[in-house]
C-alpha positions as CSV (number, residue, x, y, z in Angstrom):
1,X,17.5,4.6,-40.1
2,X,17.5,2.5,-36.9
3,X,14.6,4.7,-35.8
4,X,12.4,4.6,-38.7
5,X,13.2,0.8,-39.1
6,X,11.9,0.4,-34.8
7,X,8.8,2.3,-35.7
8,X,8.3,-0.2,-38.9
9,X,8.7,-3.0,-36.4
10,X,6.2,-1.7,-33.8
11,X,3.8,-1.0,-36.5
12,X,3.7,-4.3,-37.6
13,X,3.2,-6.0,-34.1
14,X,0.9,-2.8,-33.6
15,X,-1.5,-4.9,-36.8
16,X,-0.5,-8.2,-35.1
17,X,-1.5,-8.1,-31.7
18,X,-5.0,-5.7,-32.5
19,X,-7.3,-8.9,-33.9
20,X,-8.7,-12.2,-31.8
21,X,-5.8,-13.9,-34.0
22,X,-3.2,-12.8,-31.5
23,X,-2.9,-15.3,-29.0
24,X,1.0,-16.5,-29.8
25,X,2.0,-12.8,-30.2
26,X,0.7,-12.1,-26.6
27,X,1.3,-15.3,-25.1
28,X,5.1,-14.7,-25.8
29,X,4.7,-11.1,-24.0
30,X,3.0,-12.7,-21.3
31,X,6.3,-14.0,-20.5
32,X,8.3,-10.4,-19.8
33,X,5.1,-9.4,-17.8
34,X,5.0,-12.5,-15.7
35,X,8.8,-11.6,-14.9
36,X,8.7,-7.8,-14.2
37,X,5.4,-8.3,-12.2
38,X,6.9,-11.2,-9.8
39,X,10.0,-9.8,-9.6
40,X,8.3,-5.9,-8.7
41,X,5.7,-8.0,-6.3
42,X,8.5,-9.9,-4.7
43,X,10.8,-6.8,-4.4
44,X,7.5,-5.0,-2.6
45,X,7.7,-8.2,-0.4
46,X,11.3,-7.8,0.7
47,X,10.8,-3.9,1.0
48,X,7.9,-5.0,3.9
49,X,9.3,-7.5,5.6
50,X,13.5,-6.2,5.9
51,X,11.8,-3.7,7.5
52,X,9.4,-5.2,9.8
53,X,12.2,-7.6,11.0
54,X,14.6,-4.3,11.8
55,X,11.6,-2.5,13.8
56,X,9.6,-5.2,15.6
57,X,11.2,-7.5,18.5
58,X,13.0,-10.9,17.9
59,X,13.0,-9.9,14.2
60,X,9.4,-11.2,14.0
61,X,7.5,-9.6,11.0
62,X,4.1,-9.8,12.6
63,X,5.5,-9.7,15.9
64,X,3.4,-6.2,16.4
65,X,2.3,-7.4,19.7
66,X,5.2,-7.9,21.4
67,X,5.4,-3.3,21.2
68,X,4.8,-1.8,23.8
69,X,1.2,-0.4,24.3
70,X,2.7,3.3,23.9
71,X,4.8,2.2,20.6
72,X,1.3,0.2,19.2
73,X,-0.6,3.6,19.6
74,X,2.4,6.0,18.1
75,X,3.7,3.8,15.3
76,X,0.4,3.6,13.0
77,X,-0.4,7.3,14.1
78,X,3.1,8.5,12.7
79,X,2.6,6.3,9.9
80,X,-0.8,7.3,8.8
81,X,0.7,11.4,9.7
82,X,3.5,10.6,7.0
83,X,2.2,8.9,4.8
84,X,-0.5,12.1,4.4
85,X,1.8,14.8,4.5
86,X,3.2,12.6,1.3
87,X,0.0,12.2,-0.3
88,X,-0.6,15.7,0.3
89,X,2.1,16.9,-1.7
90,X,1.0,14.8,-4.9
91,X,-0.9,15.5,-7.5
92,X,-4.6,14.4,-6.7
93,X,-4.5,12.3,-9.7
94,X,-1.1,10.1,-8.3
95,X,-2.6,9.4,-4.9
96,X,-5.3,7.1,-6.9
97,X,-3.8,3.7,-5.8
98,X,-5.0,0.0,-5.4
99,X,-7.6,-2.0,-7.3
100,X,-9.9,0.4,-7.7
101,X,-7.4,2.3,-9.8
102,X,-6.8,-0.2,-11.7
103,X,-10.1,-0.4,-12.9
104,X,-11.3,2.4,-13.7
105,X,-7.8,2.6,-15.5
106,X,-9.4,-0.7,-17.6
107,X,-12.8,1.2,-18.1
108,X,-11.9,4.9,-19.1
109,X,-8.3,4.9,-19.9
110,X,-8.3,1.7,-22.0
111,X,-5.5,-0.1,-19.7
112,X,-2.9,2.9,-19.5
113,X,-1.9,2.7,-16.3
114,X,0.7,5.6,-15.2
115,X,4.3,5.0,-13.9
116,X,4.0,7.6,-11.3
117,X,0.7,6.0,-9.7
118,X,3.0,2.7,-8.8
119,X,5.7,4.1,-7.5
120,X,3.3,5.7,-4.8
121,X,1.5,2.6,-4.1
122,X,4.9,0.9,-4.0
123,X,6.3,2.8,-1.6
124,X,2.7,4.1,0.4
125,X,1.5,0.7,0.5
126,X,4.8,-0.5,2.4
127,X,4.8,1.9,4.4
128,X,1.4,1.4,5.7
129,X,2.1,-1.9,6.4
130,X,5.4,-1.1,8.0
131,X,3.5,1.1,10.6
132,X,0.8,-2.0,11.2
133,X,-1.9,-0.5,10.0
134,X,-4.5,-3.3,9.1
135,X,-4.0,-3.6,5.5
136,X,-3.0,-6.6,3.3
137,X,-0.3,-6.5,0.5
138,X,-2.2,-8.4,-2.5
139,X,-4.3,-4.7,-3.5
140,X,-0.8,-3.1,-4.0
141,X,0.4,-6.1,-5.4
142,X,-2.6,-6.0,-8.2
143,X,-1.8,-2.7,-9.1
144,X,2.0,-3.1,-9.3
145,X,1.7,-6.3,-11.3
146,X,-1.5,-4.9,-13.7
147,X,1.3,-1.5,-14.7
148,X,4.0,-3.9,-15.1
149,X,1.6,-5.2,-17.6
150,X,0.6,-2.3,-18.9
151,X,4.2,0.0,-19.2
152,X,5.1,-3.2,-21.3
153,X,2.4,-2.7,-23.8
154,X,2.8,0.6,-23.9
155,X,7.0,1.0,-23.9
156,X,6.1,-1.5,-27.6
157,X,2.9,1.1,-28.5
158,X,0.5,-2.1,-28.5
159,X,-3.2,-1.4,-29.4
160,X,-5.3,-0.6,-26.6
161,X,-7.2,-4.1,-26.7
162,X,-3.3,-5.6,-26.2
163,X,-3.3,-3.1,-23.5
164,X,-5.8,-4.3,-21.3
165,X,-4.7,-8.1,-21.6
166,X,-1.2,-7.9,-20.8
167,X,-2.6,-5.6,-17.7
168,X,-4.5,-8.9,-17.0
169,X,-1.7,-10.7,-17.3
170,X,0.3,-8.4,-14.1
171,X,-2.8,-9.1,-12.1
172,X,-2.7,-12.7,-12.3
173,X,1.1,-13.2,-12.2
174,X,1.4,-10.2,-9.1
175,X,-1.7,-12.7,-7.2
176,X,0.2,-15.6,-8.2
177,X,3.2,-14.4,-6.9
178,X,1.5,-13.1,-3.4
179,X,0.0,-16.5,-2.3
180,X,1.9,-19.3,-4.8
181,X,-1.6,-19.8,-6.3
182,X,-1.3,-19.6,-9.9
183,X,-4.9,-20.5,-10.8
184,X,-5.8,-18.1,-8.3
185,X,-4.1,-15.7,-9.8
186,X,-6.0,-16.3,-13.0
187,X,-9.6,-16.9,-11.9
188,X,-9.3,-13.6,-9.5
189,X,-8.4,-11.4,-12.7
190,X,-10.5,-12.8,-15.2
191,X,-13.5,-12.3,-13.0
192,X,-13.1,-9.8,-10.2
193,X,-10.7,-7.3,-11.9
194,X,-11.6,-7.6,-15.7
195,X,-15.3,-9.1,-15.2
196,X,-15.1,-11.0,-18.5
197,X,-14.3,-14.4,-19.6
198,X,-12.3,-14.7,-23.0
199,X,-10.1,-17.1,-25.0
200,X,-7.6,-14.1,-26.3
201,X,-6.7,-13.7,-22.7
202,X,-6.7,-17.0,-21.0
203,X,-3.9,-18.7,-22.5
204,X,-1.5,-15.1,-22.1
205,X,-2.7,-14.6,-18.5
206,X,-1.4,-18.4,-17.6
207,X,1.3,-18.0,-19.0
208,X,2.0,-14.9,-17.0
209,X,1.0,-16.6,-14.1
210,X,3.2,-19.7,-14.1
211,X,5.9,-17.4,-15.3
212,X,5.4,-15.3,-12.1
213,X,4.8,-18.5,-9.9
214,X,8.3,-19.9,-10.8
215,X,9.7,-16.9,-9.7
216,X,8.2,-16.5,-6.6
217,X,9.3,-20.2,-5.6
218,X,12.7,-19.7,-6.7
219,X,13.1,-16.5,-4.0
220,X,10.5,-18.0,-1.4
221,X,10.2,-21.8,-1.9
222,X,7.0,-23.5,-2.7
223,X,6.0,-23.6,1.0
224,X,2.2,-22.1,1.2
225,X,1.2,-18.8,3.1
226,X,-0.9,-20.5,6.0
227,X,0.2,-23.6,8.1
228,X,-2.7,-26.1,7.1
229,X,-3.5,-29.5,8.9
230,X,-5.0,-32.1,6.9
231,X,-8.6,-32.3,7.7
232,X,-12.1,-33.1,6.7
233,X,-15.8,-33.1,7.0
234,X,-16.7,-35.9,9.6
235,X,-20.0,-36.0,8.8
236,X,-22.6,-34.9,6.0
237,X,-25.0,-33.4,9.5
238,X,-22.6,-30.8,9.5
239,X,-23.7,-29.3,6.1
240,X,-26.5,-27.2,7.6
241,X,-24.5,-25.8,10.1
242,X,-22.0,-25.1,6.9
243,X,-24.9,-23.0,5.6
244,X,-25.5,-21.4,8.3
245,X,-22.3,-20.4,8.8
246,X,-22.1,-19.2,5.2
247,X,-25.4,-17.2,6.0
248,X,-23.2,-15.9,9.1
249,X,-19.9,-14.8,7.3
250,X,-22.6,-13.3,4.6
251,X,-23.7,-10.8,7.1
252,X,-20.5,-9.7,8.4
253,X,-19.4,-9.5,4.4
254,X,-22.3,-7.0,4.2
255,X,-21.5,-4.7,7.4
256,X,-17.5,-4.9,6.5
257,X,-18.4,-3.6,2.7
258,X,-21.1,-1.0,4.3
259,X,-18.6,0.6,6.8
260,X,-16.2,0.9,4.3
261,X,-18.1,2.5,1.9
262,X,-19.6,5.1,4.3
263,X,-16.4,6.1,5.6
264,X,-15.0,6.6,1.8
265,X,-18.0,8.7,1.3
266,X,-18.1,10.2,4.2
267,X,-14.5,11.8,4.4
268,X,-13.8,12.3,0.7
269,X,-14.0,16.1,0.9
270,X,-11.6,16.1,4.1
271,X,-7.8,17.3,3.5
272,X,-6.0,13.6,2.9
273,X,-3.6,14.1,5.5
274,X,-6.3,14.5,8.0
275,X,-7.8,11.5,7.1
276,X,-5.0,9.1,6.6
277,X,-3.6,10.7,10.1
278,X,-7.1,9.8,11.3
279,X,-7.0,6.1,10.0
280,X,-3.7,5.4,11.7
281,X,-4.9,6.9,15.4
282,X,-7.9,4.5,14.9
283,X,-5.5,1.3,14.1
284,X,-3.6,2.5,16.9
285,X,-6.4,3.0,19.6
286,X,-8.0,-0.6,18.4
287,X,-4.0,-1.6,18.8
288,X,-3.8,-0.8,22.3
289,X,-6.0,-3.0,23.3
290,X,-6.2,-5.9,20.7
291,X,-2.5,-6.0,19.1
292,X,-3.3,-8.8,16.6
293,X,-5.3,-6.3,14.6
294,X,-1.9,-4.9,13.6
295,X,-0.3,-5.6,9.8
296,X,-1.5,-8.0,8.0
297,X,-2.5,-10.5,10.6
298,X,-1.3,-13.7,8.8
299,X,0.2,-15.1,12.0
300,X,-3.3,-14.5,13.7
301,X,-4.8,-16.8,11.1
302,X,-2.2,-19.2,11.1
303,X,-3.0,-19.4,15.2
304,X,-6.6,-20.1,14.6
305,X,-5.9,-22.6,11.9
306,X,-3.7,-24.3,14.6
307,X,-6.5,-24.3,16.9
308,X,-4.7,-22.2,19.6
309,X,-6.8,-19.4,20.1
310,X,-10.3,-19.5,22.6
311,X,-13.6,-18.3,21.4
312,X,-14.0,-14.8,23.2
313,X,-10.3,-14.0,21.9
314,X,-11.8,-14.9,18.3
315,X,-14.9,-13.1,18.4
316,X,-13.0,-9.9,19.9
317,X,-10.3,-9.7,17.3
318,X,-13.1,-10.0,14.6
319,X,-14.8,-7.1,15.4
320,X,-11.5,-5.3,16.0
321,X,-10.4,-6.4,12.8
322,X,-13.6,-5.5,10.8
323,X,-13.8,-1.9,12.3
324,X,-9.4,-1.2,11.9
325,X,-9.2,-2.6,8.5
326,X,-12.5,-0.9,7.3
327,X,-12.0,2.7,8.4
328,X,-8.4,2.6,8.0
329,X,-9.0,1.7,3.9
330,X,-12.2,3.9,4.1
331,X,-10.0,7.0,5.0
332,X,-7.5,6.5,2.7
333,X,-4.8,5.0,3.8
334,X,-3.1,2.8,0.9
335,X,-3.0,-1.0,1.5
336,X,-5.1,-4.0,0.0
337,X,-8.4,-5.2,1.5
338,X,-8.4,-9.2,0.5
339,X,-5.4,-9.7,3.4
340,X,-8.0,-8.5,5.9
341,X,-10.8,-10.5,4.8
342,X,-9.1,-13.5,4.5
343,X,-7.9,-12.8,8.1
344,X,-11.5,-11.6,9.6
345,X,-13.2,-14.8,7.8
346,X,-10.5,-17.2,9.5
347,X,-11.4,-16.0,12.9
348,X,-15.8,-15.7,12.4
349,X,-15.2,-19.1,10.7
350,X,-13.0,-20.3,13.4
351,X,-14.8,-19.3,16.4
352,X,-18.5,-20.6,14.4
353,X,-16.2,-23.9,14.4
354,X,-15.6,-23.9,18.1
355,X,-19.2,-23.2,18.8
356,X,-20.1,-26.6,17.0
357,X,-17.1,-28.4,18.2
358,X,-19.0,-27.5,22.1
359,X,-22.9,-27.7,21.2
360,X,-23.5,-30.1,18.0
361,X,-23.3,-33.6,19.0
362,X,-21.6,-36.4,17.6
363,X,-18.4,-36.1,15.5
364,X,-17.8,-32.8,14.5
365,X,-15.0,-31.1,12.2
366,X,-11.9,-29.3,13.5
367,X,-12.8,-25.7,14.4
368,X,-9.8,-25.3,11.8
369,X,-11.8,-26.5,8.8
370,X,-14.2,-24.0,9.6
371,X,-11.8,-21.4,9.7
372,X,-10.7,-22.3,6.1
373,X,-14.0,-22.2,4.9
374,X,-14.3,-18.9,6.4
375,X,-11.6,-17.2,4.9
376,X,-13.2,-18.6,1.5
377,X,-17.0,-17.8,2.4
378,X,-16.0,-13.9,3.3
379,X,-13.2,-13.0,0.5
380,X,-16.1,-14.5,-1.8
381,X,-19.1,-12.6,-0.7
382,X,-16.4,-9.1,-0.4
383,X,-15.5,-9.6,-3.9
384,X,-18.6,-10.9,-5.0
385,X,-16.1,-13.4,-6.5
386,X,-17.1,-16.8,-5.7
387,X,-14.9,-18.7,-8.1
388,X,-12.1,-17.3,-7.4
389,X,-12.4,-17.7,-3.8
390,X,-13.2,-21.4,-4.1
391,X,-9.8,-21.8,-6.3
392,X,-7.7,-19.8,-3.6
393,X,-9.3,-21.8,-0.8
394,X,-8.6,-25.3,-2.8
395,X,-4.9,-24.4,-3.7
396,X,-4.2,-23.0,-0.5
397,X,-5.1,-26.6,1.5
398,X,-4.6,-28.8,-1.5
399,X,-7.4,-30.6,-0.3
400,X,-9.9,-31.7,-2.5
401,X,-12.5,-32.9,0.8
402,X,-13.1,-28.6,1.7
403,X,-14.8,-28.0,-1.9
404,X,-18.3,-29.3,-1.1
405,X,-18.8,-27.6,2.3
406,X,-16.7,-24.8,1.0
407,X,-19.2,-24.5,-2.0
408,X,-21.7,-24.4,0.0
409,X,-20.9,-21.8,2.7
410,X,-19.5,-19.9,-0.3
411,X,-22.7,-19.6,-1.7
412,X,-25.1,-18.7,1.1
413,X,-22.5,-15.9,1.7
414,X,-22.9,-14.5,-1.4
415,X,-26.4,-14.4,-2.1
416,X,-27.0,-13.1,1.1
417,X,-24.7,-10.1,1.0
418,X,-25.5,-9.8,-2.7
419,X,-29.5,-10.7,-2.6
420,X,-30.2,-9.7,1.5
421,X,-28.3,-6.9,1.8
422,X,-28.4,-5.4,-1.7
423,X,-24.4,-5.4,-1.7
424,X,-22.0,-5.3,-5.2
425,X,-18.6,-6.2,-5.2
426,X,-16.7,-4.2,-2.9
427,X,-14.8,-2.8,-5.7
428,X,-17.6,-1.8,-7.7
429,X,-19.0,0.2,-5.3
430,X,-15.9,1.8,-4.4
431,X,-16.0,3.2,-7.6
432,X,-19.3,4.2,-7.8
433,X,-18.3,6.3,-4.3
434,X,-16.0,8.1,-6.5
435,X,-18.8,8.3,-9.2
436,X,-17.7,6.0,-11.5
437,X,-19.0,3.0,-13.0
438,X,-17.4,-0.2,-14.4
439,X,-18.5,-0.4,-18.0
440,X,-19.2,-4.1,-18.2
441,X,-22.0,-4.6,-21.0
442,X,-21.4,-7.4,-23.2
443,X,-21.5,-5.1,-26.4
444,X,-18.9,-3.3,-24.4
445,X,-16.9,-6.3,-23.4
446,X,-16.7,-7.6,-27.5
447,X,-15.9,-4.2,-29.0
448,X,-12.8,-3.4,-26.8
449,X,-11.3,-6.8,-27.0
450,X,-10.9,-5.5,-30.9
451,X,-8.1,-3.3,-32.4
452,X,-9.1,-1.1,-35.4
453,X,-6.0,-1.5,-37.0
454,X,-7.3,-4.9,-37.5
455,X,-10.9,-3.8,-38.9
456,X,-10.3,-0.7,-41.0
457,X,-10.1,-0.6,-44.5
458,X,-6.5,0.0,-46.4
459,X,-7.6,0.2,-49.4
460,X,-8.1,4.3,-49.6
461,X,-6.6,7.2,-51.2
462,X,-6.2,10.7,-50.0
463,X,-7.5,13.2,-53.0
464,X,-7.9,17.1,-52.3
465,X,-10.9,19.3,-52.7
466,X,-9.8,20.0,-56.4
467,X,-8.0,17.3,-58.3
468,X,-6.5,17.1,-61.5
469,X,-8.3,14.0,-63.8
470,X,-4.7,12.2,-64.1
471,X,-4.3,11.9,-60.5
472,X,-8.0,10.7,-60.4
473,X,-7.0,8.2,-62.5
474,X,-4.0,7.0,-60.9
475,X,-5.8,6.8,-57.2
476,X,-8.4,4.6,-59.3
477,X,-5.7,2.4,-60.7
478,X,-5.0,0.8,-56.8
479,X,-8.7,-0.2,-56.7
480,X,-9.4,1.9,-53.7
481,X,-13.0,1.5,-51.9
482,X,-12.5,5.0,-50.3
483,X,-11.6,8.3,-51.2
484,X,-10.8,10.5,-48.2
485,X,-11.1,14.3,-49.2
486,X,-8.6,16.8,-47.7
487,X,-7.9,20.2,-47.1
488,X,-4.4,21.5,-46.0
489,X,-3.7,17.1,-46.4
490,X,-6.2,17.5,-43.6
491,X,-9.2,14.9,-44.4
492,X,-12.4,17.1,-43.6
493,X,-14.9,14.2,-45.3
494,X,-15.1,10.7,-47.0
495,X,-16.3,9.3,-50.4
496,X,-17.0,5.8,-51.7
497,X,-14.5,5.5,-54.5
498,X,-16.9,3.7,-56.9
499,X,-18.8,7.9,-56.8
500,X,-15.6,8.9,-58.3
501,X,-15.3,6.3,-60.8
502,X,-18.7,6.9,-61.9
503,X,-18.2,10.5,-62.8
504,X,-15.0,10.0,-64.5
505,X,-17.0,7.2,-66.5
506,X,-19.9,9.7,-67.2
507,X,-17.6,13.1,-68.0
508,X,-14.0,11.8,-69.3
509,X,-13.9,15.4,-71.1
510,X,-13.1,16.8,-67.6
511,X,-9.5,17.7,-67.1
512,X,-10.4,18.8,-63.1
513,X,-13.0,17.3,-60.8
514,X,-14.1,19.2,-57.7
515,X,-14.3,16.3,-54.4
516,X,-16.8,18.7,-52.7
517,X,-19.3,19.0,-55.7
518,X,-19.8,16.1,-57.7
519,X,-22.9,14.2,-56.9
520,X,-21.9,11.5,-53.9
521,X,-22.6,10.2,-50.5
522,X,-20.4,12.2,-48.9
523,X,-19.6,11.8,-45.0
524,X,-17.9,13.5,-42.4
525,X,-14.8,12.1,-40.4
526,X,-12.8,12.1,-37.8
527,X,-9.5,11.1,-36.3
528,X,-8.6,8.1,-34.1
529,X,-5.4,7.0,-33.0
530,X,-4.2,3.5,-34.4
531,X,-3.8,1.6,-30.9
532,X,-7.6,2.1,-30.1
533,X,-10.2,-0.2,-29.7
534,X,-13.6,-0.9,-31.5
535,X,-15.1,0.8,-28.5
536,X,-13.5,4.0,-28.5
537,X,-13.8,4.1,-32.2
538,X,-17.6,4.3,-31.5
539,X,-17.9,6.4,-28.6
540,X,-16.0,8.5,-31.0
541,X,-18.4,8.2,-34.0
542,X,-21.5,9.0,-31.5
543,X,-19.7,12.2,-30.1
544,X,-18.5,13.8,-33.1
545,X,-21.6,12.6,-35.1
546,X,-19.4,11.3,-38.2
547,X,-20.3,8.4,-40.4
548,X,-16.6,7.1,-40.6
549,X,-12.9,7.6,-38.7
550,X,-9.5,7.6,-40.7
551,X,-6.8,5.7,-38.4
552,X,-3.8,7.8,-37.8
553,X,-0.2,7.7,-35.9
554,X,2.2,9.4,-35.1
555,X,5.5,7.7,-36.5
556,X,7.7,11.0,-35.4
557,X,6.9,14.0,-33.3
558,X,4.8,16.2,-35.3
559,X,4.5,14.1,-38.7
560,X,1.4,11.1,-38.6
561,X,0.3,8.6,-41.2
562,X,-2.8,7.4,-42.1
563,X,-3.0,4.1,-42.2
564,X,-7.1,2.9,-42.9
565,X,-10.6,4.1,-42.8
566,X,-13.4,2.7,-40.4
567,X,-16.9,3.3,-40.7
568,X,-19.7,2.2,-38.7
569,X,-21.1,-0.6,-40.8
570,X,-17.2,-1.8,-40.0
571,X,-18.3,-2.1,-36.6
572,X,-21.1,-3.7,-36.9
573,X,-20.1,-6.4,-39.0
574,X,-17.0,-7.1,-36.8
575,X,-19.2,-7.2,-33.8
576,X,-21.8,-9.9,-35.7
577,X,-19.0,-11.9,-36.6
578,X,-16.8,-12.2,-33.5
């Protein structure tokens, strides 16, 4: 009884949550999400840094330089060596980790992200950054926050349109939670991860992000990632150098993206515990000789914010950085590649900074406020994400002066990677390097945003082949506007009911009617499952080459109830009007 009256339940927030009239219904569940995907984020967090402050000296979680040069060699190679003997020993389909995944998650598997998949990035992720290879934490933290999202909606058996939201709603809380940036957090998933712009996900995805936010500054305080001065633009002169600059960090945007994708492309056929052995005696070889390429590298930021590192140390570590943190993600090793952009566009904009400070005359900028604007102009043109890189860069300094030059560089960087170079987002082509594509039409984008359990028509009944005429009557008593036809309470094709009433109208001397005979449009039909989206229903429509789907599930193991029929005009007409 308690079973059957759960099921009830979940069928009825199942017809809720699967129309554009959801928002309170989802906002609420935004709530748990922003919780489990903080707390998962923050627990990843811990996980890192316990273990960085037991290994390196002083305790210092970035302290990878202070390792002897043997230890800065061995420690990412035994790293990268362990963490592929346990990637080899997984099923191909668990190694996928990190945005990526979660995308193409979002575009072929309607939002169902697996268990198994985060657990592995949980626990590969940390222990790549553990053993300093040059990864960041926020790709993991995406992925961890976007299946806390999803487990939710599927633990309740939410539609698949629910599906993808609350999976929104993990990304922005598990961004949120990484930087204490909650509009961050929002802008980054709305536009990098789910490329699309609605009001049904907005007001669940802040929620989830404040929710996640809150919890984050309970564990960690409110204090911000990087150690910011307050500083401005001296002078409006400066604003071509900004674009130039912009034009600069554009360039090295485009070579970062290009080496990555040829070394994902390049080594996809090799045995993964060759390549991520590979990628972790490259970090260490780099590491022998520039140390700050090591971990995350938030500390090495943090120096050139402070203004204490020279301009041939800056320019070294960016290359460093650029060729570690590119093969290393290019050859598999698990980690998030918005830490090291952030990091490699500090130091280009750091050291372009010092350059003015020493050849423009007059008054110029700190080589600091370049170095902000740097980290903004290169995650920007990476992602291919300008907004949210211009909302990162203003919460991060809380400084309102650093949006107009910001804006600026920010631009120039991406048209020129974008435009110049011919480059995507970085994520985008990722995928298409594992021959996928992000299916991003707007068609596309309307039609999965909508349940069918909230477009198909109830009003049915099921009648087989041969039918008595008092049960004909009694299914026209209920007013039904289809009649699916059944074999073996199999339905094998579909009527309009107003065929059947005509013929009882025209022969009420028949005591039998045959469903299969009598003159009437008759269709054929197939199955879909109640939780799907408009967009599946017609993908499925296409393949099978039916005129309309009956929407079934599966309330216990082996027994499933029909609860509506959706035809193509259906779709249409929903489409037109939403």
């Amino acid at each position: 009884m308690l079973k059957h009256r759960w099921n009830q339940w979940l069928d009825n927030l199942g017809l809720r949550v699967s129309s554009l009239d959801a928002l309170p219904q989802l906002s609420m569940l935004a709530i748990p999400v922003g919780l489990l995907s903080g707390g998962v984020v923050i627990a990843f967090r811990i996980l890192v840094e316990s273990s960085q402050g037991l290994l390196l000296p002083d305790g210092n979680i970035e302290n990878y330089e202070s390792l002897s040069i043997s230890l800065r060699l061995l420690l990412p190679l035994a790293g990268g060596l362990l963490i592929g003997l346990i990637w080899q020993f997984l099923q191909p389909g668990t190694r996928e980790t990190g945005v990526v995944h979660v995308m193409e998650r979002l575009a072929y598997y309607q939002g169902r992200l697996p268990f198994r998949n985060a657990v592995a990035q949980f626990f590969g992720a940390a222990l790549s950054i553990i053993s300093g290879h040059s990864v960041g934490r926020e790709g993991p933290s995406v992925h961890l926050g976007a299946t806390s999202g999803s487990q939710i909606g599927q633990w309740l058996r939410l539609p698949n349109n629910s599906l993808r939201t609350l999976a929104a709603c993990g990304i922005a809380a598990a961004i949120s939670a990484s930087f204490n940036t909650p509009l961050a957090g929002v802008i980054f998933s709305m536009e990098v991860v789910m490329m699309e712009y609605s009001m049904l996900s907005f007001a669940p995805v802040i929620m989830s992000a404040v929710t996640a936010t809150t919890l984050s500054r309970l564990v960690y305080g409110s204090e911000q990632v990087f150690s910011i001065p307050a500083m401005q633009l001296e002078s409006l002169l400066e604003l071509p150098y900004v674009i130039l600059m912009g034009i600069t960090l554009g360039c090295i945007a485009a070579l970062f993206i290009h080496l990555l994708q040829r070394s994902t492309t390049l080594s996809k056929r090799w045995p993964i515990w060759i390549r991520c052995t590979l990628g972790g005696a490259i970090v260490g070889l780099i590491g022998m000789v520039v140390p700050e390429v090591m971990g995350i590298g938030y500390d090495t930021v943090n120096q050139a914010l402070l203004g204490q590192l020279t301009l041939s140390v800056l320019l070294l570590i960016t290359v460093a950085k650029i060729i570690a943190s590119a093969l290393g993600l290019g050859l598999g090793l698990p980690g998030g590649l918005i830490g090291p952009t952030l990091v490699i566009g500090a130091l280009a904009g750091g050291a372009t900074g010092i350059i003015a400070d020493t050849w423009l005359p007059g008054d110029i900028a700190a080589p600091a406020f370049y170095a902000l604007i740097g980290m903004c102009t290169m995650m920007g043109a990476t992602l291919q994400a300008p907004l949210a890189a211009l909302t990162a860069l203003l919460e991060l300094t809380a400084n309102p002066h650093i949006i107009l030059p910001g804006m600026l560089a920010l631009i120039a960087g991406v048209l020129v990677s974008r435009e110049v170079f011919g480059k995507e987002s970085v994520y985008l082509l990722l995928m298409k390097a594992r021959g996928l594509d992000y299916r991003d039409t707007p068609l596309t984008q309307a039609l999965r945003r909508i349940g069918v359990a909230s477009v198909m028509e109830r009003r049915f009944e099921s009648l087989p082949e041969v039918v008595e005429h008092e049960r004909v009557k009694q299914a026209l008593a209920s007013e039904p506007r289809w009649i699916l036809i059944t074999r073996d309470r199999q339905p094998i094709a579909i009527m309009p009911a107003a065929d059947l009433a005509l013929q009882v109208q025209e022969h009420p001397e028949k005591t039998e009617y045959s469903m299969t005979e009598i003159p009437a449009e008759r269709g054929d039909i197939t199955p879909i499952d109640f939780q799907a989206t408009l967009q599946e229903a017609l993908t499925l429509l296409n393949e099978h080459n039916a005129e309309a789907l009956y929407v079934t599930r599966h309330t216990i193991p082996g027994i499933s109830r029909i609860y509506g029929v959706l035809t193509r005009k259906d779709i249409v007409q929903s489409y037109s009007v939403n």
